[in-house]
C-alpha positions in Angstrom: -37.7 -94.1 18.1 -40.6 -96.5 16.8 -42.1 -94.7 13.6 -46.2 -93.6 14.4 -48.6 -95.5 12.6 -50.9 -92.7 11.8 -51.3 -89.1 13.2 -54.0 -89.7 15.4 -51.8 -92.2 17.7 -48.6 -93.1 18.4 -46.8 -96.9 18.5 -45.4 -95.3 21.6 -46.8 -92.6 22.9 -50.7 -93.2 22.3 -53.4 -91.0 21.4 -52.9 -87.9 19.4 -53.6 -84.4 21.5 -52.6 -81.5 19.8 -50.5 -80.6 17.0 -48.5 -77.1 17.8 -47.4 -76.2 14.0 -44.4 -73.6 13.2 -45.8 -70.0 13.8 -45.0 -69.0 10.5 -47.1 -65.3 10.6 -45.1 -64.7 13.7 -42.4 -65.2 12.1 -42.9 -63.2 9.4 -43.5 -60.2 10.7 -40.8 -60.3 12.9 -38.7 -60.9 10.1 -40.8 -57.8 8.1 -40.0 -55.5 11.0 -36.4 -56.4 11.4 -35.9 -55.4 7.7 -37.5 -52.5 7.9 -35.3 -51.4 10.6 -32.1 -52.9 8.5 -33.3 -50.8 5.5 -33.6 -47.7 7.9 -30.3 -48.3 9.2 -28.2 -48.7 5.7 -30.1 -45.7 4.2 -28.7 -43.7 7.5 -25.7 -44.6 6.8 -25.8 -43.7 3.0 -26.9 -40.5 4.1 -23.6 -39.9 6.0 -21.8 -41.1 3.3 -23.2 -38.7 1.0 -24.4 -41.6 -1.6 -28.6 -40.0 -0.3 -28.6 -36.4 -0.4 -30.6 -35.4 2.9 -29.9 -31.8 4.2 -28.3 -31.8 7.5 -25.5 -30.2 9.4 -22.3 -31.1 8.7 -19.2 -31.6 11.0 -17.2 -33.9 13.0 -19.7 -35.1 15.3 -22.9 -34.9 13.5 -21.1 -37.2 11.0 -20.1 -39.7 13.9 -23.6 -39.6 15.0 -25.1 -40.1 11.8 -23.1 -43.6 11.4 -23.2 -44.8 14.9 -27.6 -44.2 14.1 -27.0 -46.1 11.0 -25.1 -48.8 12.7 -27.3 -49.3 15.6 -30.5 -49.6 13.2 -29.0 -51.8 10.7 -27.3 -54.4 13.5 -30.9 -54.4 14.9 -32.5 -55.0 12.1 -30.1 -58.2 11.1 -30.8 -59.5 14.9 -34.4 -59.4 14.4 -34.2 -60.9 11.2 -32.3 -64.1 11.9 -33.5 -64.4 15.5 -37.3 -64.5 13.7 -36.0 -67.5 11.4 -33.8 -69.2 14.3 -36.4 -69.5 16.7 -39.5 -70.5 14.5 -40.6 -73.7 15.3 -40.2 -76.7 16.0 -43.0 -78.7 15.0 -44.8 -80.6 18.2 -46.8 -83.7 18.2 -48.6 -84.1 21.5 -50.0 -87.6 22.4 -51.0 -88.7 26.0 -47.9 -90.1 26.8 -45.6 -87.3 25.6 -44.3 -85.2 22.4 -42.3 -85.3 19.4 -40.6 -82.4 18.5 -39.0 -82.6 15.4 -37.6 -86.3 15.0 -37.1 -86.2 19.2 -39.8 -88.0 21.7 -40.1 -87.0 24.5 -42.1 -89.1 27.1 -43.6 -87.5 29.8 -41.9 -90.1 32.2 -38.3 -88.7 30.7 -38.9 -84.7 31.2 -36.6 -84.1 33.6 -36.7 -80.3 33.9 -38.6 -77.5 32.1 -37.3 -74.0 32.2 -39.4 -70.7 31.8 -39.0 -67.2 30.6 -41.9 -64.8 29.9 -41.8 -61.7 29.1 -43.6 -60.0 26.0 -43.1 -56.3 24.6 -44.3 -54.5 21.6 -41.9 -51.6 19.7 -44.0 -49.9 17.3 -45.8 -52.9 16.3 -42.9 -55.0 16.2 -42.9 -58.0 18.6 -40.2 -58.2 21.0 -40.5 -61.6 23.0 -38.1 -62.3 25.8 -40.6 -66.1 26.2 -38.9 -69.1 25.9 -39.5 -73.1 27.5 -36.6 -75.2 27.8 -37.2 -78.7 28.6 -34.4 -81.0 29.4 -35.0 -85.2 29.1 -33.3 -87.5 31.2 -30.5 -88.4 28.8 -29.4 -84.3 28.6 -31.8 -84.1 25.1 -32.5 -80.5 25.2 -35.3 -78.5 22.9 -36.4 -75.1 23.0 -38.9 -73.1 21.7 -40.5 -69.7 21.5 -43.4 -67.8 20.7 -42.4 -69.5 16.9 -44.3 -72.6 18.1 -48.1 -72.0 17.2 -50.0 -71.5 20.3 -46.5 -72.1 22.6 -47.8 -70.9 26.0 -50.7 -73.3 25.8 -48.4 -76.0 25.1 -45.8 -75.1 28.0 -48.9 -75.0 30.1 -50.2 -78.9 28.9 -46.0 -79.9 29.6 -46.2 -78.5 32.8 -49.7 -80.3 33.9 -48.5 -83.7 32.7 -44.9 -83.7 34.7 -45.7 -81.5 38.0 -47.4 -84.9 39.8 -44.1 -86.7 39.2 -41.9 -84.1 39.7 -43.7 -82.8 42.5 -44.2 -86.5 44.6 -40.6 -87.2 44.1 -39.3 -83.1 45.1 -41.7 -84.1 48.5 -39.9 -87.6 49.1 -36.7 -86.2 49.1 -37.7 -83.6 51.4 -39.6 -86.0 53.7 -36.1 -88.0 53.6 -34.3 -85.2 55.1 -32.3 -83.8 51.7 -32.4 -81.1 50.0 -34.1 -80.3 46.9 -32.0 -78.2 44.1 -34.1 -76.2 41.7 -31.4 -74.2 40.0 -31.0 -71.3 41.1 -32.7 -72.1 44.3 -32.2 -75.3 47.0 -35.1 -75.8 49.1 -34.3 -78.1 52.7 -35.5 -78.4 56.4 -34.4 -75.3 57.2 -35.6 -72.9 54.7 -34.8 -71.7 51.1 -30.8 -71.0 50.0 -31.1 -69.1 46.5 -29.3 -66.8 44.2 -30.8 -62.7 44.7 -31.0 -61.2 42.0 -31.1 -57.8 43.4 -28.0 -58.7 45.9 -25.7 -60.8 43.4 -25.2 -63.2 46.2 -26.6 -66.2 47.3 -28.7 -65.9 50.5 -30.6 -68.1 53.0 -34.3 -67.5 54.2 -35.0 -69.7 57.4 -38.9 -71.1 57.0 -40.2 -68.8 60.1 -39.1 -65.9 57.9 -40.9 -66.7 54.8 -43.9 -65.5 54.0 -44.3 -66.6 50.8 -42.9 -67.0 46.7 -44.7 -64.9 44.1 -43.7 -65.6 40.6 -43.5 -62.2 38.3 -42.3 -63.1 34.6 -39.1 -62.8 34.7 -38.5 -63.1 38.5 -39.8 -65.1 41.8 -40.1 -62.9 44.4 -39.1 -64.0 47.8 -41.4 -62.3 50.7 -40.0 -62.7 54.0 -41.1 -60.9 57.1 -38.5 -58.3 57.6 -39.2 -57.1 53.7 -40.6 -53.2 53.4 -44.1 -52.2 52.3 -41.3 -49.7 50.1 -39.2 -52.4 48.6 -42.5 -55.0 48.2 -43.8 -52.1 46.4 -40.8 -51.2 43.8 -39.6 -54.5 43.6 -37.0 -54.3 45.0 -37.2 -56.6 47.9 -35.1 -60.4 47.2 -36.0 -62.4 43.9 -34.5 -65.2 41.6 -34.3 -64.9 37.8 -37.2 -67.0 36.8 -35.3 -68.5 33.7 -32.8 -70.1 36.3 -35.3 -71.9 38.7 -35.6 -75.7 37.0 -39.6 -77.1 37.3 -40.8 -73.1 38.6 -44.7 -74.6 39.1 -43.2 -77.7 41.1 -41.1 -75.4 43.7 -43.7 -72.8 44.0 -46.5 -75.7 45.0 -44.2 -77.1 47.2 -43.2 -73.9 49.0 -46.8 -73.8 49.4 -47.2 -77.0 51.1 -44.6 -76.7 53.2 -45.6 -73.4 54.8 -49.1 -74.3 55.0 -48.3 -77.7 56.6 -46.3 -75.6 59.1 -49.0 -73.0 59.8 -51.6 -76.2 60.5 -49.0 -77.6 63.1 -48.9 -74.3 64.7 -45.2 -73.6 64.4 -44.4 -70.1 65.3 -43.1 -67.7 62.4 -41.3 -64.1 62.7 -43.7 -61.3 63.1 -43.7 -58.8 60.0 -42.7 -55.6 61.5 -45.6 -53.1 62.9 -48.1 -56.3 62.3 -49.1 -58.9 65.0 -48.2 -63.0 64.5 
């Protein structure tokens, strides 16, 4: 890699963007929290041990239940403490042409895949985030990152803007060449999608006058074909692939889109959802 000059550009990569620092606070207090619960859980376990006096009843199982508490707060706590210092970071440079991430460039020209999860909860004010981007480069260069990147979902976003033309011009020339496109979890060809259900743990085919459509949910693309209930379109139920499994999720839900649209302006026929007319 060819050292930059200054921060505002790039020997390689041009013009400085954005610079998406370690989310230290973020960090911090999910470190705070997960030694909090630690503490809970070892004074639990104290308690059973008799070392804190704390009235409570006595016997066989209480005891048992006491420690298997203590045990289940304090592994907890550890978990949230080292995943909080694991996954901070790293830093990333953004420049017109690409990243650095750490000591790793990244141009957008090399991003081969990027991978999604997203999925945010919050346990009594401590932040439980299921969120993380993998992005893959050509020569198998792999970084990650989490919610410890300052301002990560705005930077997934910018990733996903600069590599969706590519990706998305060459998904459509392979598809215009007769082959099939593989995603993942999910090949998309002439005759419709083949993909792994989540729901069904089996991999499934859904010919093109079936589909009605791909809805991504956070943590699953939802496959709406004609012969899917209002019940199990309500619940959820109905077929899906684990979002986190799909490779480039933005470039295979526009190209779903374009290929059902271009069939719907060349009149081709679909299946009728049932009780509803074509």
């Amino acid at each position: 890699m060819v050292a930059q000059t200054d921060t505002q550009r790039h020997q390689e990569l041009g013009l400085f963007v954005a610079d998406h620092r370690p989310n230290y606070a973020y960090t911090a207090r999910r470190a705070l929290g997960g030694a909090l619960f630690a503490f809970a859980g070892a004074a639990v376990v104290l308690v059973g041990l008799k070392v804190i006096p704390f009235p409570h009843r006595e016997g066989f199982w209480e005891t048992v239940s006491v420690f298997v508490l203590g045990g289940i707060l304090l592994a907890s706590g550890l978990f949230f403490a080292v995943e909080a210092i694991r996954t901070t970071g790293p830093r990333v440079l953004v420049y017109e042409g690409g990243f650095l991430a750490g000591r790793h460039m990244f141009p957008w020209d090399r991003v081969e895949t990027f991978h999604q999860l997203a999925a945010e909860l919050d346990i009594s004010g401590l932040p439980l985030s299921l969120t993380e981007y993998t992005i893959r480069r050509d020569d198998g260069r792999v970084i990650r990152f989490t919610r410890g990147v300052c301002r990560a979902g705005a930077l997934a976003a910018l990733v996903q803007e600069r590599i969706q033309p590519r990706l998305l011009a060459k998904a459509r020339a392979l598809l215009a060449a007769g082959k099939e496109v593989d995603f993942g979890d999910v090949q998309l060809g002439a005759d419709g999608l083949k993909f792994s259900d989540v729901m069904r743990g089996q991999v499934r085919k859904v010919a093109w006058h079936e589909l009605r459509g791909v809805e991504a949910g956070g943590m699953q693309i939802h496959i709406r074909t004609a012969s899917e209930s209002a019940l199990a379109r309500w619940t959820g139920s109905g077929a899906s692939i684990a979002t986190r499994n799909v490779a480039n999720v933005a470039v295979f839900l526009a190209l779903v889109a374009e290929v059902l649209a271009s069939r719907e302006s060349a009149g081709i026929p679909r299946e009728a959802t049932p009780g509803q007319p074509l």
